[in-house]
N, C-alpha and C positions, 0 to 999 in steps of 0.2 A: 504493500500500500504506500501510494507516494503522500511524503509529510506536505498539511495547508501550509503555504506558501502565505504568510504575514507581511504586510506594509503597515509601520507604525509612524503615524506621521504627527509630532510634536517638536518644537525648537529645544523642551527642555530633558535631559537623559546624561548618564553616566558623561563625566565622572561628579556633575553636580549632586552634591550631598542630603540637601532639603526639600520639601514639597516634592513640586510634579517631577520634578528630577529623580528623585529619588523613586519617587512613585513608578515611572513608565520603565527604568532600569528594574528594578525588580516583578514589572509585571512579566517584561520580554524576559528575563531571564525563566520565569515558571511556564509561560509558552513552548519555550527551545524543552525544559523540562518534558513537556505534555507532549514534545515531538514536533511541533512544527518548526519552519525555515524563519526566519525573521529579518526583517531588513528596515531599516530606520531612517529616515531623511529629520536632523536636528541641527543648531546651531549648536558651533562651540560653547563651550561652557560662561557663562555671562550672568548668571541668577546667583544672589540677590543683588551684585555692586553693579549689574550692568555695564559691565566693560569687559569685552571678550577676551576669552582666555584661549590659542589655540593649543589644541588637545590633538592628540592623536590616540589615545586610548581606548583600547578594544574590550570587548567579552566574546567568551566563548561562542560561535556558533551565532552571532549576533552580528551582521553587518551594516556599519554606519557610514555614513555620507555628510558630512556635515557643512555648514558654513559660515556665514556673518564671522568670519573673524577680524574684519573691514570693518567693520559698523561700527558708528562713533553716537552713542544715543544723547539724544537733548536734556537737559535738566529738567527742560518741562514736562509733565508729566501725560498730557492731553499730546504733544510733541513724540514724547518717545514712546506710546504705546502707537500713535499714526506708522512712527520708521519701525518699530517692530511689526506691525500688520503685513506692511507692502513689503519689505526684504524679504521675510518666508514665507508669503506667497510666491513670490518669484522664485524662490528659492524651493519651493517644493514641483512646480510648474516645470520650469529648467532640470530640473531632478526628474521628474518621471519624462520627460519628453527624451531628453539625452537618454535616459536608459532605462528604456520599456523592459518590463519583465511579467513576466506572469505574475497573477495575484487571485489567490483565493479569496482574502480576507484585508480591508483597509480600516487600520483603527485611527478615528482621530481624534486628539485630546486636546479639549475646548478648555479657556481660551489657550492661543487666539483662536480666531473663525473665521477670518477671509478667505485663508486659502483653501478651507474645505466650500465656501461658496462656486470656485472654479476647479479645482480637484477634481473633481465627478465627470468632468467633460473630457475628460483623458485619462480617466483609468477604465478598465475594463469594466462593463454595462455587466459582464456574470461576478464582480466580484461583490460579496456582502459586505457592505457599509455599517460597523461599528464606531461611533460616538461616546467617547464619555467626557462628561461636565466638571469640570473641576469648580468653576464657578461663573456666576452671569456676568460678565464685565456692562450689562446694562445696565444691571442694578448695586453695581458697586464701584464703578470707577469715573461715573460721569452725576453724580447725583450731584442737587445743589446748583448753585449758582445760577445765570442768566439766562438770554436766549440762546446763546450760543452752545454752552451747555447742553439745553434742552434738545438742540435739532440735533447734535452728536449722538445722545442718547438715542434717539430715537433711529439713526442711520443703524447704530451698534446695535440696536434690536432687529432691524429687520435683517442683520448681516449674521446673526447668530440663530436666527428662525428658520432663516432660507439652510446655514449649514446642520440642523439640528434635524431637519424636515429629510435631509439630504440621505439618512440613515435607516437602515434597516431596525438596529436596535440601538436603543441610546440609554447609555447607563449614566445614574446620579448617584451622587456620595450618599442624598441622603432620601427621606420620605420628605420630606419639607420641599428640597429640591423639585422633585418630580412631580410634587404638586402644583410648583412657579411653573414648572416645564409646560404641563399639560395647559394651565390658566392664562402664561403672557404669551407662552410660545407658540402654544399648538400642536404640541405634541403629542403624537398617538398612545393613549394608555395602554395598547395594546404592544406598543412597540417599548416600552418603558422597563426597564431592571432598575431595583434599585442594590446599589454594591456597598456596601459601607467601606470606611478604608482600611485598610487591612492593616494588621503589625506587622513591623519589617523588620525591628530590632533582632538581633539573634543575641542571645545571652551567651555567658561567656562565664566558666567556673573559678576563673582567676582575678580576683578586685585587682583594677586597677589606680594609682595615685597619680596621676596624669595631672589633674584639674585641684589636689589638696592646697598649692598655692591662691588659687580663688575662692576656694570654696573648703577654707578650713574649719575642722570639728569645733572650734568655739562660739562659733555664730550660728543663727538659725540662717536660711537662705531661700528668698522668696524669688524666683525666676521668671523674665519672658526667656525665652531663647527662642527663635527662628527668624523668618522673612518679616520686613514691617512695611504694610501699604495701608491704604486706607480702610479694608475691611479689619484691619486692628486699632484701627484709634489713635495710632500712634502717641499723639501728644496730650489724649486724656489719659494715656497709660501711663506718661512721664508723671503727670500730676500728682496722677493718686500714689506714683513710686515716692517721688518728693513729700509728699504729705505723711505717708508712712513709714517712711525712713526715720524719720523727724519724733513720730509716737513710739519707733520701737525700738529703742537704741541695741538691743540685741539682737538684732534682725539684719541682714546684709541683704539689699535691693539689685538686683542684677537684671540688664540688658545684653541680651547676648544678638547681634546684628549685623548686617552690615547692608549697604546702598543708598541711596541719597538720603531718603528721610533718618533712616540713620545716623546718618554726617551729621543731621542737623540735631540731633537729638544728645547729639557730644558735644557739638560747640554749645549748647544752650545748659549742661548738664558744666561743661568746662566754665563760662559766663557765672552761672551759679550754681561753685558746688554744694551738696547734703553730703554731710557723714552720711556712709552707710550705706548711698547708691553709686556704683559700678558700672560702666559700659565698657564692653570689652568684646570683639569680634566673635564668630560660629564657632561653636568646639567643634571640631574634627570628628567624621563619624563614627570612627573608633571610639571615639571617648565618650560617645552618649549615653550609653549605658551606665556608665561612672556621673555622668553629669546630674542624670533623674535619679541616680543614689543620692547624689549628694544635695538634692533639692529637696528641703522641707514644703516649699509648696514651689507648683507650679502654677502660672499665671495662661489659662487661656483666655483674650480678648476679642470679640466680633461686636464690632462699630452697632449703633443701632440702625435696628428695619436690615440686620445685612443676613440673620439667622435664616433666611429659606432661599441664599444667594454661595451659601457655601457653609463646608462642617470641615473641621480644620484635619489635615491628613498626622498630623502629630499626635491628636488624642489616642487613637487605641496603644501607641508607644507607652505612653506616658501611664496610662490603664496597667498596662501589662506588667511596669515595671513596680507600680504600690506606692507612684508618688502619688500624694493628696493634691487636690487639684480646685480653684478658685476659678471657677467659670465667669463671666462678666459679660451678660447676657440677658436676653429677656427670660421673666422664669417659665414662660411658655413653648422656647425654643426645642427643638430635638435638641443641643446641647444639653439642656436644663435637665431633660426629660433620661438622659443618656448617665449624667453623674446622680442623677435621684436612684434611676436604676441600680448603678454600681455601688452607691454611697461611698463615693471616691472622694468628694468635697462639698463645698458649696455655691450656692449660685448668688451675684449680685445684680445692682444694675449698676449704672454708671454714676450715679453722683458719688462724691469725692467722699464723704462722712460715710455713706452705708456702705463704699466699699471697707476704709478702714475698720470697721466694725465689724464686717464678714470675715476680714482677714484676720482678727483675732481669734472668732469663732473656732477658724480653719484651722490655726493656731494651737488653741485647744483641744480640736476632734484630734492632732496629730498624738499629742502627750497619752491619749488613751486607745486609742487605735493603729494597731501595727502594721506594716508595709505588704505582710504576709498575710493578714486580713485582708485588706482589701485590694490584694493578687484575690486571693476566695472569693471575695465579692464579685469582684470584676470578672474572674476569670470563664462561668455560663454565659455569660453575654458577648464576650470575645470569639468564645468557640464556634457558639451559634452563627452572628450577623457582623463579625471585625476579620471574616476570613478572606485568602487569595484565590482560594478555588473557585467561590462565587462566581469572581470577574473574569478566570480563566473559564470559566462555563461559560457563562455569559458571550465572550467573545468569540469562543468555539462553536455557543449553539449544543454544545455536545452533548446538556442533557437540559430538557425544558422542565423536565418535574422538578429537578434540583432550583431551578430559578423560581419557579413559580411555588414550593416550598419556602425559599427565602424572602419571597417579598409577602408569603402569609405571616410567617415566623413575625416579619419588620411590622408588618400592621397590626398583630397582636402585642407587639412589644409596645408599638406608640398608643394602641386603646390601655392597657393597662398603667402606663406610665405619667398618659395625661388625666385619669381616672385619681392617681397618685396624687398628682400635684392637685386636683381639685378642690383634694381630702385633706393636704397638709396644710 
């Protein structure tokens, strides 16, 4: 039997360490697993500082193509997501046209979306059209502000409709998600998976002391670490860091980041320092494991109204590993809904005072509840709905009852969860 013949077509992949990077390198590698051929059209590596890194960096059985190691992105943020749209379009365009190949299966991973708008007109009409969503860039990276704003928004929706429409199946991170899907997009509920994001950390029986100069045993240590755009908040995260740095002198506030708002988030942090808050670049993906040891809490933030625009691909990590966890969120959210379930930590909203009061809570629940609890906690609902086989189904088709199992499982998990929160 000859192996499905794969085209993964996203900018972000090995050897980027965080998010969708991290994400499509580990999907394509459990694909080449499951036996199919794989081939990949992505940019050098450039996520989160936006500025190209050429790479030549292979995996097994995995062949990459890549480009933009030219591209010089703009400060502006409406500016460098325009030159990111149009360069891998072309770049994916110039890529199947120079070297046509056969193709079972074309997965493309949203955002961006331009170039799955034209994609389709040059790949093969037999091959099945796989989508998944990472998030709406309609509803999170143009919100706000004027007319100009607004007409962008609305081009980016119909540019993300036309490529979502474009799909035989289209998988979402979350159930909130595929609800946006079906309601702004138009997408067919029939065609819909939803995939949760999977753990990707692998554990390792030997502690490592990589990170003990950051993150030493005398302090408690409250965390963002990853990508900062606007579906984090960015600078009401700083706030409520500063504010609470200030309440808990025993407490060390760490930013772990890096790309433009970043930058900005150090000169403003260097301007005016707090005891006690830290910015300091990505740990190394070796050491992540070390890093969610050594975090008393971790900090996940989703901007408001952004909860059914994205579910961040870090949480089931962070689950897995029995760090406590401070969601910042509406308490309606699948986030909310997802740490109620685990009782990993707790959920705030955004004002500056309730969060520091949740974070003491969080605080608390840590002195009485153990890392290995809630591994227990967490760990049924990982096995269930945080796995990779899911999306390796999902993409292969290979089995529909396993899919349509998983998306009852998901709807029993969010009736029972929102039932949950009704009652608390």
């Amino acid at each position: 039997m000859k192996p499905v013949k794969i085209l993964l077509l996203s900018p972000f992949f090995y050897p980027e360490a965080i998010s969708t990077g991290k994400y499509n390198t580990a999907l394509a590698e459990a694909l080449v697993r499951a036996g199919a051929e794989v081939r990949v059209i992505a940019s050098h590596p450039f996520y989160p500082g936006w500025k190209p890194v050429y790479s030549d960096a292979t995996l097994d059985l995995v062949f990459v193509t890549r480009g933009g190691s030219w591209v010089r992105y703009p400060s502006s943020m409406i500016l460098r997501r325009l030159v990111f749209e149009i360069w891998y379009t072309f770049h994916v365009l110039w890529t199947i046209w120079r070297r046509p190949t056969k193709v079972d299966i074309v997965v493309a991973v949203f955002p961006p979306s331009l170039f799955f708008c034209l994609a389709p007109l040059i790949l093969p009409s037999t091959a099945r059209k796989v989508g998944i969503v990472h998030d709406f860039q309609g509803a999170l990276g143009l919100t706000g502000g004027g007319v100009l704003k607004r007409q962008l928004q609305r081009v980016v929706r119909t540019i993300e409709r036309k490529s979502f429409r474009s799909c035989q199946t289209l998988v979402a991170l979350s159930n909130a998600m595929a609800r946006r899907a079906v309601k702004e997009y138009g997408a067919s509920r029939e065609r819909l998976v939803v995939a949760y994001p999977f753990v990707s950390l692998k554990p390792t029986s030997t502690p490592k002391a990589n990170l003990v100069h950051l993150f030493p045993d005398t302090f408690h240590h409250v965390v963002y670490s990853g990508a900062l755009g606007k579906k984090q908040n960015p600078f009401e995260l700083l706030k409520f860091f500063q504010t609470a740095a200030l309440r808990f002198p025993n407490v060390r506030f760490h930013i772990c980041s890096e790309g433009p708002i970043f930058d900005e988030i150090c000169k403003i942090n260097v301007a005016h320092p707090v005891d006690g808050l830290i910015c300091h670049g990505l740990v190394a993906e070796a050491d992540l494991e070390e890093l969610y040891a050594r975090s008393t809490v971790q900090v996940i933030p989703q901007a408001p109204r952004s909860e059914d625009a994205c579910l961040p691909s870090k949480l089931p990590n962070i689950l897995a590993a029995g760090c406590a966890i401070l969601g910042i969120c509406e308490s309606d959210s699948e986030l909310a809904n997802i740490l109620r379930q685990c009782s990993s930590g707790l959920v705030s909203s955004w004002e500056t005072e309730v969060l520091v009061v949740r974070l003491e809570k969080v605080l608390e629940l840590v002195k009485v509840q153990s890392r290995d609890r809630r591994r227990a906690l967490a760990g049924p609902l990982l096995a269930a709905q945080f796995t990779l086989d899911s999306l390796v189904d999902a993409v292969l088709d290979r089995s529909k009852k396993k899919v349509v199992e998983a998306a009852t499982r998901a709807v029993r998990l969010e009736s029972t969860t929102t039932a949950a929160a009704e009652t608390s």
